[in-house]
C-alpha positions in Angstrom: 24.2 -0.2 -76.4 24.5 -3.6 -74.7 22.3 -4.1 -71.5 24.1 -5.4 -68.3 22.4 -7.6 -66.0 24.0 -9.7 -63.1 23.6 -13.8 -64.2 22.1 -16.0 -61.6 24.4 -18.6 -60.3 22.3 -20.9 -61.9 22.4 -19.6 -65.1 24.0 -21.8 -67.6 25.7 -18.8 -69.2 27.8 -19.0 -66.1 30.9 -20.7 -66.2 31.9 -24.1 -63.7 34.2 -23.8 -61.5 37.0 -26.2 -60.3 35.7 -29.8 -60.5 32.4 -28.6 -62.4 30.6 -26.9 -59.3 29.5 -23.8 -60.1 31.2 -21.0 -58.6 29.6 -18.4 -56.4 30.7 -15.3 -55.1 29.7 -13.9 -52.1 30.9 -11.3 -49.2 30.6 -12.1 -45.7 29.9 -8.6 -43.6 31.6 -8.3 -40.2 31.6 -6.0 -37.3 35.6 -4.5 -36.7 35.6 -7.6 -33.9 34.9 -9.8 -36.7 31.5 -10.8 -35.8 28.4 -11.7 -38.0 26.5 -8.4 -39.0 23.1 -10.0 -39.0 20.0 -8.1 -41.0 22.3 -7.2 -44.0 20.8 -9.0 -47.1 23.4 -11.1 -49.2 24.2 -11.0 -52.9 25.8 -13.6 -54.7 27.7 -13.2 -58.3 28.8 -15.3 -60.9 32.4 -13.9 -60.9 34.7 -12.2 -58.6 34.7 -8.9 -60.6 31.4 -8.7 -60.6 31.4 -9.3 -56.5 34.1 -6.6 -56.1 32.5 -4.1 -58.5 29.5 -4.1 -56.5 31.4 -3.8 -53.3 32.7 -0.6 -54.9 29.2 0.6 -55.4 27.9 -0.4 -52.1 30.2 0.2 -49.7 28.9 3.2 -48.2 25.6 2.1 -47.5 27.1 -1.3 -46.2 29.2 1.4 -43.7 25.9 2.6 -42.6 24.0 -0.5 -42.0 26.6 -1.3 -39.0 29.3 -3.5 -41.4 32.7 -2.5 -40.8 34.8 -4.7 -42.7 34.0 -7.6 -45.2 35.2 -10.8 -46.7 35.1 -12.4 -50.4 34.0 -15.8 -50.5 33.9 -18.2 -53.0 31.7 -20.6 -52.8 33.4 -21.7 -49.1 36.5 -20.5 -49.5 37.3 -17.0 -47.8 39.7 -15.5 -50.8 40.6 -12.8 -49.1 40.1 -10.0 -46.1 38.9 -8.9 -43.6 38.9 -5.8 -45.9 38.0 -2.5 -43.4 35.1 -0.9 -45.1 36.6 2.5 -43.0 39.0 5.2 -44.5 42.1 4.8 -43.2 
C-alpha cells in the first residue's frame, strides 16, 4: 500500500501554477463578523483537494478553537467563501 504524505510547496514534485509561480493553498479562518481568528496555526497545500480534504478532517476542532467560517485561498486569491464552519 502506497504511503500519503502532504508535498511542501516547495517540492518540485509540485506542479506551477499560472505564469510558473508555484501554487499554494491556504484557508484564511474568520470569526462570523469576518474578522482574523489569530492563534490558529496555518497549513498550506500543494492542491486545492488536498486543502479542502483537510478542511473536512479539521473542521471540528477549527469550530472549537473560536473559527467560525473560513476562506480558500490561492496563493492571494480568495477562491471562494466565507464558508460557515456551523451546521445550518
Amino acid at each position: 500500500m502506497a504511503s500519503h504524505r502532504r508535498l511542501a510547496v516547495n517540492d518540485p514534485r509540485c506542479g506551477a501554477g499560472r505564469y510558473g509561480r508555484r501554487v499554494a493553498w491556504t484557508w484564511r479562518y474568520e470569526t462570523s463578523a469576518g474578522k482574523p481568528v489569530a492563534g490558529v496555526p496555518g497549513e498550506t497545500f500543494p492542491t486545492q483537494a488536498d486543502a479542502e480534504t483537510w478542511i473536512g478532517e479539521h473542521w471540528r476542532d477549527l469550530l472549537d478553537d473560536g473559527v467560525d467560517q473560513v476562506v480558500l485561498v490561492e496563493n492571494d486569491r480568495d477562491v471562494y467563501g466565507p464558508m460557515s464552519l456551523h451546521s445550518p
